[in-house]
N, C-alpha and C positions, 0 to 999 in steps of 0.2 A: 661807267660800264655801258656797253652795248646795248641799246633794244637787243639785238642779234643773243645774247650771251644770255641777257636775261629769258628772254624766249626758250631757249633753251636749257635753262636753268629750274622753269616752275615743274616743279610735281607733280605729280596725275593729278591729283587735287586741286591744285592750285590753275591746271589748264582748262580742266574742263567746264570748271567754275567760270571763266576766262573766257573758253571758245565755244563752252556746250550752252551758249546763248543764241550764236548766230545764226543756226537755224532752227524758227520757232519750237520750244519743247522737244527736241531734236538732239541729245547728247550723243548718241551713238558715232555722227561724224568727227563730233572732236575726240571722242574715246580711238577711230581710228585712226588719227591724224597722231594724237601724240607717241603711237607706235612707228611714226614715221620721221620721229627727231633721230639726229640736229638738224634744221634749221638752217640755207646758209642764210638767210636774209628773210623778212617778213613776206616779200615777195615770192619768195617758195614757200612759205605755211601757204599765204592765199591761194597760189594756185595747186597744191595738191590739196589741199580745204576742198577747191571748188570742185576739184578730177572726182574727189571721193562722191561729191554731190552728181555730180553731170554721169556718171559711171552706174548710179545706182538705180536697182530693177525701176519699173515702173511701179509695182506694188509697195516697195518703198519712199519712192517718187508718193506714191497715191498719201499715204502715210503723211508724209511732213508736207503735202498741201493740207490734209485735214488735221493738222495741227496749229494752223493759221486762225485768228479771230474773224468773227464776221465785222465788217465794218460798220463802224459807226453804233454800234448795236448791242458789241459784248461788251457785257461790262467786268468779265473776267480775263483782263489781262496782263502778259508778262508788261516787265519793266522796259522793255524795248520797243514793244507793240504803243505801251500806254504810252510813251513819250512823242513816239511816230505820228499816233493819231489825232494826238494833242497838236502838234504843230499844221497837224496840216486840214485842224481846225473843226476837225467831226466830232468834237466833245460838245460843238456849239450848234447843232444841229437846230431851224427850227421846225414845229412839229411836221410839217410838210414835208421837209425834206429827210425828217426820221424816217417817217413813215414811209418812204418812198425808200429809204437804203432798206427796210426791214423786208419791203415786198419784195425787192430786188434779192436781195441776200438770200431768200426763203425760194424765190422762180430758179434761182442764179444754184443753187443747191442741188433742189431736183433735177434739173437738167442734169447739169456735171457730176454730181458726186463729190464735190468737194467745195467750200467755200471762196466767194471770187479774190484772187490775189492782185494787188497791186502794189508797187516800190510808192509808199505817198509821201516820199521825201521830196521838199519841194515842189508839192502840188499843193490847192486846196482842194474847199470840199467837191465844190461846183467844178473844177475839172476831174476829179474823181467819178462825180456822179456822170459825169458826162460818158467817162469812160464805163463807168458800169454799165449804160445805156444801149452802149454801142458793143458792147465784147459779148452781155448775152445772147447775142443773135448769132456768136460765131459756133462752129459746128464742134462737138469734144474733141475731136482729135487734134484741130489749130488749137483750142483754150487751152486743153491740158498741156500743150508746149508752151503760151504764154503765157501759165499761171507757173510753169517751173521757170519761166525765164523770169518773173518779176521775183521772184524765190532767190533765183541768184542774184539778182541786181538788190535785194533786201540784205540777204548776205554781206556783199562787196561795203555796202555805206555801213554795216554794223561792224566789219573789218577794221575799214576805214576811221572809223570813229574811236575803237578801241585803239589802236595806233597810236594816232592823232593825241588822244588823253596820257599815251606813256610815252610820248616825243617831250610832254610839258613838265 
């Protein structure tokens, strides 16, 4: 059988379970994605997945960035977030560099309104921090487009990854 057939085969149940992962505590995109089967290819969930995303208000935008963990720092997270952060090493934080994601995360908050996003797939900690470093300085209007663009580049590898696992 098909990815393709299976795709379009799973249950509202069984999708949202599925897709209503991809963006952090976020189900309402895959609730309307699966009103948007069939399916011709995985390639068309992704991109009308991401249309539903890139399409929606900014207050909903504002929404699924403050659904995002603080990094390095929460220790309440999904199964998706904990594995991300884990590889890319911020469970081993030491206290220096705790402490310094905690101020950042907390300056990085008040400014924006929303907690800082980054894709830390294939980064570590030390280039993360780098970048935390460097991006609060940027003004809301630039961050809050590149906290939705690391949103979707978060998206795309959790896609990707679900894929990937029903290819095997």
């Amino acid at each position: 059988m098909s990815l393709e057939s299976n795709l379009n085969k799973l249950n509202k149940d069984e999708f949202i379970s599925t897709f209503g992962v991809i963006f952090e505590k976020t189900q309402w995109i895959a609730e309307k994605l699966f009103d948007l089967k069939p399916f011709k290819d995985k390639d068309d969930l992704i991109n009308k997945m991401i249309q539903i995303y890139e399409t929606s208000s900014n207050n909903e935008a504002l929404k699924i960035l403050n659904a995002h963990p603080k990094l390095a720092v929460e220790k309440n997270l999904t199964d998706h977030s904990n594995k991300e952060q884990s590889r890319a090493n911020l469970k081993n934080c030491t206290q220096e560099e705790y402490d310094e994601f905690k101020i950042l995360n907390n300056n990085y908050e008040k400014k924006f309104g929303f907690p800082f996003i980054i894709a830390v797939k294939g980064k570590d900690k030390i280039e993360i921090l780098n970048n935390f470093r460097q991006r609060i300085n940027n003004d809301v209007e630039f961050e809050f487009k590149e906290a939705k663009s690391q949103v979707k580049k978060i998206a795309l590898f959790r896609l990707n990854e679900i894929f990937t696992k029903w290819k095997k």
